[in-house]
N, CA, C and O of each residue as an XYZ file, in Angstrom:
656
protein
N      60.512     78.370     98.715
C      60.581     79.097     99.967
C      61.318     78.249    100.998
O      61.393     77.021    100.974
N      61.878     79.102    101.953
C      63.230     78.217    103.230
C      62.518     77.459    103.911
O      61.608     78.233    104.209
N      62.286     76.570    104.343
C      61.635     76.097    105.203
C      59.902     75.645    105.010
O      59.205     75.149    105.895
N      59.577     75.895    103.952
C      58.368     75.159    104.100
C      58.274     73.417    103.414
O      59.232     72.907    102.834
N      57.254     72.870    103.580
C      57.590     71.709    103.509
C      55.937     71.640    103.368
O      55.097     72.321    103.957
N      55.754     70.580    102.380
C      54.589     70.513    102.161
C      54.170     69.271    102.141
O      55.105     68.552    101.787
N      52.838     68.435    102.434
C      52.893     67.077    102.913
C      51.538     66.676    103.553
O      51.189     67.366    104.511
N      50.740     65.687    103.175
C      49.570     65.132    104.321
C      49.594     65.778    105.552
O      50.495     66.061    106.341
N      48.367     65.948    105.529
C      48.446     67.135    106.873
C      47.996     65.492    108.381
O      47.520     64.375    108.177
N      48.447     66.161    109.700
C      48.014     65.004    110.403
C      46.776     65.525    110.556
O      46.383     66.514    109.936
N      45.996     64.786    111.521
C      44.551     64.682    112.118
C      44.814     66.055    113.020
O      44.031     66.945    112.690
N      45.590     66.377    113.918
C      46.531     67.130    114.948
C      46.327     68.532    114.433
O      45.800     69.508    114.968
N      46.982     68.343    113.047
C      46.756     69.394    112.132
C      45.690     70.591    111.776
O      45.786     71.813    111.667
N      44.542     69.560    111.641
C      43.272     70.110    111.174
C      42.638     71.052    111.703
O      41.666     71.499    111.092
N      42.923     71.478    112.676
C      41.976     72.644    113.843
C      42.810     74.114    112.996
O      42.222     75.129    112.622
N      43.779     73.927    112.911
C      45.052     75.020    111.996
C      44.517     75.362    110.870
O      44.247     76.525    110.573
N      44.252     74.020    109.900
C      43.983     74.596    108.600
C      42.373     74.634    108.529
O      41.866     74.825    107.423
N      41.573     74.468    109.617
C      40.378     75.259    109.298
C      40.279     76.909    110.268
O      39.224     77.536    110.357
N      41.337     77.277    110.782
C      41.940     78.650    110.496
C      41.885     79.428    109.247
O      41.316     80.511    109.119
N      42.547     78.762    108.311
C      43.193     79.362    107.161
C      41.397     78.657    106.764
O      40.634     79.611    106.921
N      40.761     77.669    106.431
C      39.494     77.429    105.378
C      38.537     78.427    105.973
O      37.853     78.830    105.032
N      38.048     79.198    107.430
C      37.587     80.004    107.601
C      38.036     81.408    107.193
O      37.249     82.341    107.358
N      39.192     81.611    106.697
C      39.572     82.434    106.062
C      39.056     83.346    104.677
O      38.788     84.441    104.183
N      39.211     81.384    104.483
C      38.721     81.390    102.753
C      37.199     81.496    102.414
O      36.688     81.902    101.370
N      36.505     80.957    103.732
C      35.027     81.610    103.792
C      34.401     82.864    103.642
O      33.416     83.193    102.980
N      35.293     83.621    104.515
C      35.020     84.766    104.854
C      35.190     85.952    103.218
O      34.559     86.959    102.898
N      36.074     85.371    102.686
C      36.452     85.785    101.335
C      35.088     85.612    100.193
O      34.576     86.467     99.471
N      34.774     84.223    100.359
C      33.412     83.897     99.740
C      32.535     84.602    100.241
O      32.054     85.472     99.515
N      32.056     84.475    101.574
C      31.081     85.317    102.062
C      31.208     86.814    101.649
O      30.477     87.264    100.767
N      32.225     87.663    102.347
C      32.526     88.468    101.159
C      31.955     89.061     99.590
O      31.221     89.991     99.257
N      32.600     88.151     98.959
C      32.757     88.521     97.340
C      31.230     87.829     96.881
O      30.865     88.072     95.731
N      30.453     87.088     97.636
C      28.865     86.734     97.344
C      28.411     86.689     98.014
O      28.210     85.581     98.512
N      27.877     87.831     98.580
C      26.812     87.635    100.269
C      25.412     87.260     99.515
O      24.829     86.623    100.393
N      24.687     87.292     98.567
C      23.873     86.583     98.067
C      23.478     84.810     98.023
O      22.400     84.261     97.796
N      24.777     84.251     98.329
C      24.686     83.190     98.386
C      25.216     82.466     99.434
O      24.730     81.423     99.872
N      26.758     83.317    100.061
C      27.255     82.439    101.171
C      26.789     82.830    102.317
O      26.892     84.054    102.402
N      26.158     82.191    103.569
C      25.969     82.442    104.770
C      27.155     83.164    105.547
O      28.374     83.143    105.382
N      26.426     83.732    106.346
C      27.298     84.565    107.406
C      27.568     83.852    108.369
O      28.584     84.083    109.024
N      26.580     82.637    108.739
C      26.318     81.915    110.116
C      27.157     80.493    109.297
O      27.619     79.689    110.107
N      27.308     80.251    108.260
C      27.688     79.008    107.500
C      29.069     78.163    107.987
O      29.424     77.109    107.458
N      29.766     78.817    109.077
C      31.097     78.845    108.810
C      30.877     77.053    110.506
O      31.693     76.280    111.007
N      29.499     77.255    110.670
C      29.447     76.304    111.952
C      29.477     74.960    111.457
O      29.917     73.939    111.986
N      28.914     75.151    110.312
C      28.486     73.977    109.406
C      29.247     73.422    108.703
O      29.163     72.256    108.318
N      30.143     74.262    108.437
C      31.110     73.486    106.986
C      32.238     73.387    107.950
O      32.930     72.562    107.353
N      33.124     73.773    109.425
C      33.847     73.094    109.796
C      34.406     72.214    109.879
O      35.548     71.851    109.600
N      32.922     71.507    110.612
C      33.389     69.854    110.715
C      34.150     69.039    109.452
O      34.943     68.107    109.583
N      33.692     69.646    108.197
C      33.479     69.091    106.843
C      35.422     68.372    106.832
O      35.814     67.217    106.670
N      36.073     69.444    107.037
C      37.676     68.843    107.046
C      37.680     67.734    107.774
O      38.672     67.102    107.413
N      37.193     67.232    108.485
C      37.424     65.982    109.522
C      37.080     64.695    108.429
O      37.827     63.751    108.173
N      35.727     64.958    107.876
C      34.838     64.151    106.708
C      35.957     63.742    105.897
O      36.311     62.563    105.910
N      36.510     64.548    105.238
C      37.034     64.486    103.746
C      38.586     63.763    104.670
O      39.016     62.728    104.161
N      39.257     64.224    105.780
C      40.510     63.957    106.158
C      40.041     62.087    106.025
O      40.571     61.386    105.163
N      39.140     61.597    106.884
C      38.963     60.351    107.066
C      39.045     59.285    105.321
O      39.821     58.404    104.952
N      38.275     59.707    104.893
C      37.737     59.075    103.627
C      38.905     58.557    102.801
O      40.001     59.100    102.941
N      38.733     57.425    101.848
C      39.441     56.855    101.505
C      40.324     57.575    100.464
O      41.547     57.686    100.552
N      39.586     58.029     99.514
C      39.534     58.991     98.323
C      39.422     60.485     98.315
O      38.727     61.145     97.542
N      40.414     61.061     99.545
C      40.481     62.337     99.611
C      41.763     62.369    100.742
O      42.269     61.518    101.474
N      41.965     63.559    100.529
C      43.357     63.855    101.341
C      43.266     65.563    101.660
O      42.839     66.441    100.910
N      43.724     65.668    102.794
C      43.856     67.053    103.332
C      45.126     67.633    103.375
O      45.735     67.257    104.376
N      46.036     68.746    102.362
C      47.334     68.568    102.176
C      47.312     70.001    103.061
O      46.443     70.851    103.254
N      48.896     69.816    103.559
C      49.369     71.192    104.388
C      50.643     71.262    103.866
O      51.296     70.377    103.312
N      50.973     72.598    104.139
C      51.995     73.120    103.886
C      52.315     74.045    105.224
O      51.426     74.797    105.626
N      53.472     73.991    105.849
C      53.655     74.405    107.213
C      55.434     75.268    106.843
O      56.218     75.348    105.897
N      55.377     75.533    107.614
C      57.275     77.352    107.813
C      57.572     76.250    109.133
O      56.589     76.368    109.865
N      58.074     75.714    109.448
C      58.583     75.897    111.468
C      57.647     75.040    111.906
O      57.558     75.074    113.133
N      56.696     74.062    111.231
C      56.017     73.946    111.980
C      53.801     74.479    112.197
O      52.871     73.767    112.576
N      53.814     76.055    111.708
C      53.872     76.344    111.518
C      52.624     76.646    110.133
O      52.792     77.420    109.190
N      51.123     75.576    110.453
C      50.041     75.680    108.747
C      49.997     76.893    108.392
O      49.641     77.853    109.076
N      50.410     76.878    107.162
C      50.307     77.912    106.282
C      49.551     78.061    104.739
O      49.477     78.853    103.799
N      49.092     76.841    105.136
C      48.416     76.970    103.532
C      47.849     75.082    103.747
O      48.384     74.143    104.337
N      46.549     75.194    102.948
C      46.063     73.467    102.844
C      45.219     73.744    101.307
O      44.824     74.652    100.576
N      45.273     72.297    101.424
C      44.419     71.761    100.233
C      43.417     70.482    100.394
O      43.659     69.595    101.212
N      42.303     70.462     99.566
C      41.424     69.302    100.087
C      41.036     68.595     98.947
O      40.179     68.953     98.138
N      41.646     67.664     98.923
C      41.565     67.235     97.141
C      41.054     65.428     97.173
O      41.387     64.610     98.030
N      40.361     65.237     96.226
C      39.596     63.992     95.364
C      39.926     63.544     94.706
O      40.137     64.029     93.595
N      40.181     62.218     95.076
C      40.156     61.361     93.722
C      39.317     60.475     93.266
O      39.115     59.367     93.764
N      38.617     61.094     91.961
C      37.225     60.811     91.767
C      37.223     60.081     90.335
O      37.871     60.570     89.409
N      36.535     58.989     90.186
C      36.611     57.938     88.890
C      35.124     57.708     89.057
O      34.371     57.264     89.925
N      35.032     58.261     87.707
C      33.445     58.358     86.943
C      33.226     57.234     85.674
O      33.730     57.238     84.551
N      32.446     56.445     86.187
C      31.657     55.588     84.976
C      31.856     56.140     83.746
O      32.298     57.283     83.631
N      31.561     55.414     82.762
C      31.541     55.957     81.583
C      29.349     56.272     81.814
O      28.565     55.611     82.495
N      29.099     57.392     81.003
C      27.404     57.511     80.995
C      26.730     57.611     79.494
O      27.308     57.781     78.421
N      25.938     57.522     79.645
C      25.516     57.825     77.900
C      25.612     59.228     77.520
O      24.792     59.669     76.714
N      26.672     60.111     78.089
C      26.616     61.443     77.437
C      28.513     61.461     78.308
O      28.813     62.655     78.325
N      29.177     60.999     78.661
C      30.653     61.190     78.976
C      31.607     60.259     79.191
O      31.548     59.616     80.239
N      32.076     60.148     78.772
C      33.558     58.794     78.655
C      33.852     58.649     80.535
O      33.456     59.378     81.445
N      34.632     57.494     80.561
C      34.622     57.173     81.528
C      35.923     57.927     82.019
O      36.964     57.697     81.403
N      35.944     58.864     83.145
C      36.320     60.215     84.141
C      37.323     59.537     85.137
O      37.048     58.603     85.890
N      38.519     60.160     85.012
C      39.357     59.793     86.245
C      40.207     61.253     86.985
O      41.259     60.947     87.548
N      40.043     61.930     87.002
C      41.056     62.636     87.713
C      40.874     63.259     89.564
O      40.060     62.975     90.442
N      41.889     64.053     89.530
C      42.501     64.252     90.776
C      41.033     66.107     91.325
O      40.845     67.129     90.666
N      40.859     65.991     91.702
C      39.769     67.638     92.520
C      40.252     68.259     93.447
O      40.378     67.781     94.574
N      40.634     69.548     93.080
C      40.881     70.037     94.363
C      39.862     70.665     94.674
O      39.411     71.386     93.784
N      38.970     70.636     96.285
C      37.863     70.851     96.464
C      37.992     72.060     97.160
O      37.039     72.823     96.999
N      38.682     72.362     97.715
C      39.638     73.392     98.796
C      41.000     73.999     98.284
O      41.607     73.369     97.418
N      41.503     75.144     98.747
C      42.780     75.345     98.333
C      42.515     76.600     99.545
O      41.423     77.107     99.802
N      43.800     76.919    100.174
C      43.579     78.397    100.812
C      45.304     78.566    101.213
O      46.058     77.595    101.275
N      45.663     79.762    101.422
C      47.038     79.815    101.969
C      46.400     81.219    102.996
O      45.566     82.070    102.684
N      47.064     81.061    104.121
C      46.546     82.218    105.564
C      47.266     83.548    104.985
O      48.380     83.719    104.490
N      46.183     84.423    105.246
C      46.295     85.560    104.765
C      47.325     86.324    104.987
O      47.156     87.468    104.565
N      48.744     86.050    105.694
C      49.613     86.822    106.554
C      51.173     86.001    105.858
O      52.349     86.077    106.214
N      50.372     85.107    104.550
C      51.785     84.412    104.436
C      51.219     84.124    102.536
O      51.451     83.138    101.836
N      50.630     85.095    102.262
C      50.691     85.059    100.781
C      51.530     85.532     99.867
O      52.134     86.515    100.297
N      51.787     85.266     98.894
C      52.585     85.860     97.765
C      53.982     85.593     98.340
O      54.839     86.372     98.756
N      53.956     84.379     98.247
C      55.191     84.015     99.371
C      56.081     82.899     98.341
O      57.306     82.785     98.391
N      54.927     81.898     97.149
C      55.402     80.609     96.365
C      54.907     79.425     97.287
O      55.343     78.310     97.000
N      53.825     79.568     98.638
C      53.179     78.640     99.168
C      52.325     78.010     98.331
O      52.234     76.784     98.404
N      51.664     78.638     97.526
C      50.414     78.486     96.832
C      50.913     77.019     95.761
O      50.383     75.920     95.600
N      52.395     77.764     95.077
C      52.865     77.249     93.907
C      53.614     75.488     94.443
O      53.692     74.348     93.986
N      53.974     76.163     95.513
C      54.575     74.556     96.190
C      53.320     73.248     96.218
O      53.461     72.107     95.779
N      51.998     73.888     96.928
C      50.856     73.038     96.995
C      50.426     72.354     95.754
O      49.941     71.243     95.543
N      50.800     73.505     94.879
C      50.000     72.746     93.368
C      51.096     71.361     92.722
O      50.798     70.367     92.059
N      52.445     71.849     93.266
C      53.081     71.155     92.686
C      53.381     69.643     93.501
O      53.820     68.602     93.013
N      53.020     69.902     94.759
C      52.427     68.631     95.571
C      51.249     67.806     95.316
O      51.173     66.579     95.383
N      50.198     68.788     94.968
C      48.909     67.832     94.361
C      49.309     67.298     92.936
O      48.824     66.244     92.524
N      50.014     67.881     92.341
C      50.423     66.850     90.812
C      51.308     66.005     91.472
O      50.663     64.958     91.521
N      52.182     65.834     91.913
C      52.741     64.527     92.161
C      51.919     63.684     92.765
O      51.954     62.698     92.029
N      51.108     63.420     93.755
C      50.262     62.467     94.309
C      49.255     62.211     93.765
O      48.536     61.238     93.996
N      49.008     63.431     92.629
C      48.214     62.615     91.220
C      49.000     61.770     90.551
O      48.676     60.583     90.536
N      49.676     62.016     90.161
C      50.841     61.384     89.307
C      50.819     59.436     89.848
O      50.537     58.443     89.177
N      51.324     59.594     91.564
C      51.588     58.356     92.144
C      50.787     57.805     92.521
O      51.120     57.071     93.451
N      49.372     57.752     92.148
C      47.956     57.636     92.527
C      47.796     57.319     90.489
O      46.676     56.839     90.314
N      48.221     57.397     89.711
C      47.736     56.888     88.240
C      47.056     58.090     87.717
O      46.839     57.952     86.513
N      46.610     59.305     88.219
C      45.756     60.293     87.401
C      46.494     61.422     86.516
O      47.375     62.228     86.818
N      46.006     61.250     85.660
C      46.289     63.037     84.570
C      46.031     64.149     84.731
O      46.524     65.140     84.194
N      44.883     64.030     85.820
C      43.896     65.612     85.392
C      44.194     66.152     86.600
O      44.543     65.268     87.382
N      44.198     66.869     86.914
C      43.404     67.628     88.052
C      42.456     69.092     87.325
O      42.761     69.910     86.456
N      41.242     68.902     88.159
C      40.229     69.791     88.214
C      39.741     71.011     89.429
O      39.797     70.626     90.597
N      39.351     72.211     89.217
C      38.848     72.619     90.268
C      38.394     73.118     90.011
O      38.600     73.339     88.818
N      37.051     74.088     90.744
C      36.441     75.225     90.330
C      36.008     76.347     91.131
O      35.538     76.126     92.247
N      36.097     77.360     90.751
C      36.516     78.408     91.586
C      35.068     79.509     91.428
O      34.214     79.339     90.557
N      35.033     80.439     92.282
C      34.016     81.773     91.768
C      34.360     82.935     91.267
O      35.254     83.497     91.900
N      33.912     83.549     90.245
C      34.128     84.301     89.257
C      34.762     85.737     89.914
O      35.699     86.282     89.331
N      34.166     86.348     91.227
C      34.362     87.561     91.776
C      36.305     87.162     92.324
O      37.064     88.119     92.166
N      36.741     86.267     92.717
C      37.823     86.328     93.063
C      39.041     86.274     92.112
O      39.736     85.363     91.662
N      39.019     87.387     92.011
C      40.332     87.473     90.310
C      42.089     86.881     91.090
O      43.014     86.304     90.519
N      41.990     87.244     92.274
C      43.361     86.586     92.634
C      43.277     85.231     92.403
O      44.121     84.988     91.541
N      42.802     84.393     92.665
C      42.588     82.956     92.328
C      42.820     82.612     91.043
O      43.538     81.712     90.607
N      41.821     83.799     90.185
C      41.922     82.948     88.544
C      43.255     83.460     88.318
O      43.712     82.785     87.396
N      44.243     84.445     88.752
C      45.345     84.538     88.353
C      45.867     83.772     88.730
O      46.190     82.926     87.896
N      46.186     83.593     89.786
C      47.016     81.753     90.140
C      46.624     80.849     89.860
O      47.543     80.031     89.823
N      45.384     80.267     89.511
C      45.810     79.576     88.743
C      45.781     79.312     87.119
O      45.669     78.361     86.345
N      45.895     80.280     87.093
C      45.684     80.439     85.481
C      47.808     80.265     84.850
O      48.397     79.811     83.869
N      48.260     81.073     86.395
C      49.823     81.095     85.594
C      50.238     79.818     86.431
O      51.447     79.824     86.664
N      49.499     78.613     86.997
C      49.885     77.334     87.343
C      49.106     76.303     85.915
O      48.968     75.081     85.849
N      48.730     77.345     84.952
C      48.432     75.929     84.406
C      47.294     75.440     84.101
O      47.153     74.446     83.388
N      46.379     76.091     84.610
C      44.898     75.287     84.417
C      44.277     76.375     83.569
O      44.526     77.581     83.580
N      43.471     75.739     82.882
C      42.539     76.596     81.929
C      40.735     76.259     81.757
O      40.341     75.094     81.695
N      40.126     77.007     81.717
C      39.103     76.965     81.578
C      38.219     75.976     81.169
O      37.904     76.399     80.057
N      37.756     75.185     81.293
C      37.227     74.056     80.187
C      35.166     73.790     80.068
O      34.318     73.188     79.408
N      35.314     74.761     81.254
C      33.389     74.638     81.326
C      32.926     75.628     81.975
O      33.686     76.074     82.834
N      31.769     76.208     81.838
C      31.390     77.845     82.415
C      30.384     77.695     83.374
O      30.182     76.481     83.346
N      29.646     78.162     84.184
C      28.534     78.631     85.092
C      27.811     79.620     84.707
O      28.243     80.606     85.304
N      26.951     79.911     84.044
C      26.071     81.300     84.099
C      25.195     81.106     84.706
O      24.800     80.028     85.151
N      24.617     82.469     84.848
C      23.466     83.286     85.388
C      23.052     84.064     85.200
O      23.836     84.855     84.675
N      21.592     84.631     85.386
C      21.098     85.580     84.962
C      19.646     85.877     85.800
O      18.896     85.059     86.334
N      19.544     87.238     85.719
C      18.267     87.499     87.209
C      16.985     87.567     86.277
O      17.077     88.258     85.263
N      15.929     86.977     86.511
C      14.874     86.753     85.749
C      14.215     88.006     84.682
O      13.681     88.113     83.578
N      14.679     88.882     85.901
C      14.194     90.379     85.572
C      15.428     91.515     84.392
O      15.410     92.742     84.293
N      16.567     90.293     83.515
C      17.706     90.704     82.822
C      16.866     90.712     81.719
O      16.404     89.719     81.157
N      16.630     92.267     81.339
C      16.493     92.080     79.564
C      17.094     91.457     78.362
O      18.260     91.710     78.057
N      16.490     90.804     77.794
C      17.681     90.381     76.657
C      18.056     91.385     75.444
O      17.439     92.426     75.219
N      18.894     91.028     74.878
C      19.526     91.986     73.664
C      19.776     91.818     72.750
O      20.522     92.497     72.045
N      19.067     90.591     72.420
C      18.961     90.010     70.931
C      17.836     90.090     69.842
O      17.996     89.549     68.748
């Protein structure tokens, strides 16, 4: 896309792309009112400031003109080896959102291809993320960026008959 440019977001930044992460709330809240708060959105604000500071995380933007249009909030997380998993290195994206007025645009595709390089120049292989099941736009992107399934979440309401 002309003009976008994708890159460490500044401190300056951050009030913008929790625009677009309240966005992405509202989507959750949304697609699971069972679980996400309505009032939640006071609480997890601040949270971009947290993760911007920290040594081992980065807040990525992607901006048109100037211009946030899309962020990412990603980890780099190195796990011990345990008596049940080899010792864990890769890259998390904990966040991902592009503002609702500038999708289906190749913002999305630029971000991903920004978080693999700063995995890359940072020593990691992997990147991981995990997403919720009701939002099928998501698993389509990233399913045609590349990532595949590797571990599940179930559930079930106490009161589910079984059928076996």
């Amino acid at each position: 896309m002309k003009n976008l440019v994708v890159r460490c977001a500044k401190r300056e930044e951050l009030e913008a792309v929790n625009k677009i992460r309240k966005q992405v709330n509202e989507v959750h809240v949304k697609g699971c009112p069972d679980i996400f708060r309505e009032d939640g959105w006071e609480f997890i604000e601040p949270f971009v400031y947290t993760r911007f500071e920290e040594e081992n995380s980065e807040v990525i933007a992607a901006a048109i003109e100037g211009e946030i249009v899309g962020f990412a909030v990603i980890q780099y997380i190195e796990k011990p080896e345990s008596p049940y998993n080899k010792e864990r290195k890769y890259c998390h994206i904990e966040e991902f959102g592009v503002d609702e007025n500038h999708r289906r645009k190749g913002i999305a595709a630029a971000m991903i291809d920004f978080v693999k390089e700063a995995a890359k120049k940072r020593g990691f292989k992997r990147i991981e993320l995990d997403m919720w099941e009701f939002n099928d736009g998501a698993l389509s992107f990233y399913e045609r960026a590349g990532f595949k399934t590797f571990r599940r979440f179930m559930e079930c309401d106490v009161e589910t008959k079984e059928t076996w």
